[in-house]
C-alpha positions in Angstrom: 32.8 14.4 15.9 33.0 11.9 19.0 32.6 8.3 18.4 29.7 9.1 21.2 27.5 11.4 19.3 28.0 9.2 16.1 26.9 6.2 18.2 23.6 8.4 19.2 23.1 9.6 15.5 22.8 5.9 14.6 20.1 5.3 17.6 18.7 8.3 16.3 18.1 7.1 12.5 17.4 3.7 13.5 15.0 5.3 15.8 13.7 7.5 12.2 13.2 4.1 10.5 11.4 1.6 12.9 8.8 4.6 13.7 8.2 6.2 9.8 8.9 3.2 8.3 6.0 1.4 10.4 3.9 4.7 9.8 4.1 3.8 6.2 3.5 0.4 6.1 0.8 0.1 8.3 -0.6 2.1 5.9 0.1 0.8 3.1 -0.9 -2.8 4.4 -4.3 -1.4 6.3 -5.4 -0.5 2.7 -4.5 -4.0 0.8 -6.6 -5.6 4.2 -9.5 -3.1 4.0 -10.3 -3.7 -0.1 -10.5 -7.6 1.4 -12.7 -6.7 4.3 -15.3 -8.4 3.2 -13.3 -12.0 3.5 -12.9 -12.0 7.0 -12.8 -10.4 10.3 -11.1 -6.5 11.0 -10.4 -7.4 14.3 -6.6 -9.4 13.6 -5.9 -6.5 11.3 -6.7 -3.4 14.1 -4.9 -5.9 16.9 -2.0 -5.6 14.8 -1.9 -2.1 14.2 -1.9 -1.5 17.9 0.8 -3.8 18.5 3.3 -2.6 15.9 2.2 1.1 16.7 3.0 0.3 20.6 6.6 -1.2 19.8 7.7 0.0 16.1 6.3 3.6 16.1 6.1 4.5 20.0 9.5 2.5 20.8 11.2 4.3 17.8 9.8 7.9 18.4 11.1 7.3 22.1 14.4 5.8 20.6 14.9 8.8 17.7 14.0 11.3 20.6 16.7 10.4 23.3 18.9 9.9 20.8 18.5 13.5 19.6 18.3 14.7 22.7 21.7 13.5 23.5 22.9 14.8 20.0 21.4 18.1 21.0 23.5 18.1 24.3 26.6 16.9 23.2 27.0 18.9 20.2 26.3 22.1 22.1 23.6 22.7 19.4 21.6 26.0 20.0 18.6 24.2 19.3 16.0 27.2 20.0 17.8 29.1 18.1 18.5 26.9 14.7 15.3 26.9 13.0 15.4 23.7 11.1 15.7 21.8 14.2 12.7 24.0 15.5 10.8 23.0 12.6 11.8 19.1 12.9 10.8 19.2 16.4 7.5 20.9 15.9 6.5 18.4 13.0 7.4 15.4 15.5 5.2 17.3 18.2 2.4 17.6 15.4 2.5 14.2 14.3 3.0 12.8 18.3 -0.4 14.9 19.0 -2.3 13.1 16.2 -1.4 9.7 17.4 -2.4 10.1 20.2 -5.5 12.1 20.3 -7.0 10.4 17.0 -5.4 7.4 15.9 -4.4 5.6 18.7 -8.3 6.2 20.2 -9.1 5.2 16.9 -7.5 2.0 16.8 -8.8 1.0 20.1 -12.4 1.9 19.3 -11.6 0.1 16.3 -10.7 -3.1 17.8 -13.9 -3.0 20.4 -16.4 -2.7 17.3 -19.2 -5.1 17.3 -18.3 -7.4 14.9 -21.3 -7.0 12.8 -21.1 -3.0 13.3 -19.1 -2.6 9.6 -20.4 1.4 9.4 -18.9 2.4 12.6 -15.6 0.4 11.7 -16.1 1.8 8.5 -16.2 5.8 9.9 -13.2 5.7 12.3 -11.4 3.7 9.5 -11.7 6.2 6.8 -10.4 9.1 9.8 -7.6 6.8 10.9 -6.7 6.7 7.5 -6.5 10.1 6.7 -5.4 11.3 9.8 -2.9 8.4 10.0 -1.1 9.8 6.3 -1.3 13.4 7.5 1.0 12.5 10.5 3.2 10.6 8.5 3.4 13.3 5.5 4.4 15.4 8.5 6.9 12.9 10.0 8.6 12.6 6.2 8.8 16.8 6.3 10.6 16.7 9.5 13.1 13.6 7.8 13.2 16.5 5.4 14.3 19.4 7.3 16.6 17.3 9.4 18.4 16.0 5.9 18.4 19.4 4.1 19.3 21.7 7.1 17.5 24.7 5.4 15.2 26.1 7.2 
């Protein structure tokens, strides 16, 4: 294995942590803020989100896929043709989709919100939520299929 490729597997994983590991703690994070919603304004919160999302999880997903790109190409991997790559790729595809056809809409409807309008927060919340841990249950599979190798 070339120094090369190892260099891009490391892009590649750091490129795994800064986007799944923002995933989850904008999660995680979003739910200790919301059971406090009542104490002060959503708007900082949803700013936030949109902020780390732009530079953790888009700048990582754009690092981890380059990075495997080049791993693809310089390994001569048959990458069509090797399903657990397929599989990995797919679930990144899937999860990709959901960001941004639901939450990243969401977010940004979610930061314009009157501020007094707490039931319309409250809706695209509760679907940016779920929606939000689909993606990343998804994004954890394809960590999955990329560490396991079986499919």
């Amino acid at each position: 294995m070339s120094n090369t490729y190892l260099v891009w597997k490391t892009l590649h994983i750091v490129g795994v942590v800064l986007m799944v590991g923002n995933v989850t703690v904008t999660g995680a994070w979003a739910a200790i803020l919301w059971r406090h919603r009542d104490r002060g304004s959503l708007r900082p919160m949803i700013r936030g989100i949109l902020w780390t999302d732009l530079i953790f999880t888009f700048g990582g997903g754009v690092l981890m896929t380059v990075a495997g790109i080049q791993m693809i190409r310089l390994g001569e991997w048959p990458w069509r043709d090797t399903a657990w790559l397929m599989q990995g790729i797919v679930a990144l595809a899937v999860a990709t989709l959901i960001w941004m056809l639901v939450l990243l809409p969401d977010q940004i409807r979610m930061d314009r919100c009157a501020a007094g309008d707490r039931e319309r927060f409250g809706r695209l919340f509760r679907r940016w939520t779920v929606c939000g841990w689909v993606a990343t249950v998804i994004l954890y599979y394809g960590i999955w299929l990329m560490v396991t190798k079986r499919a």
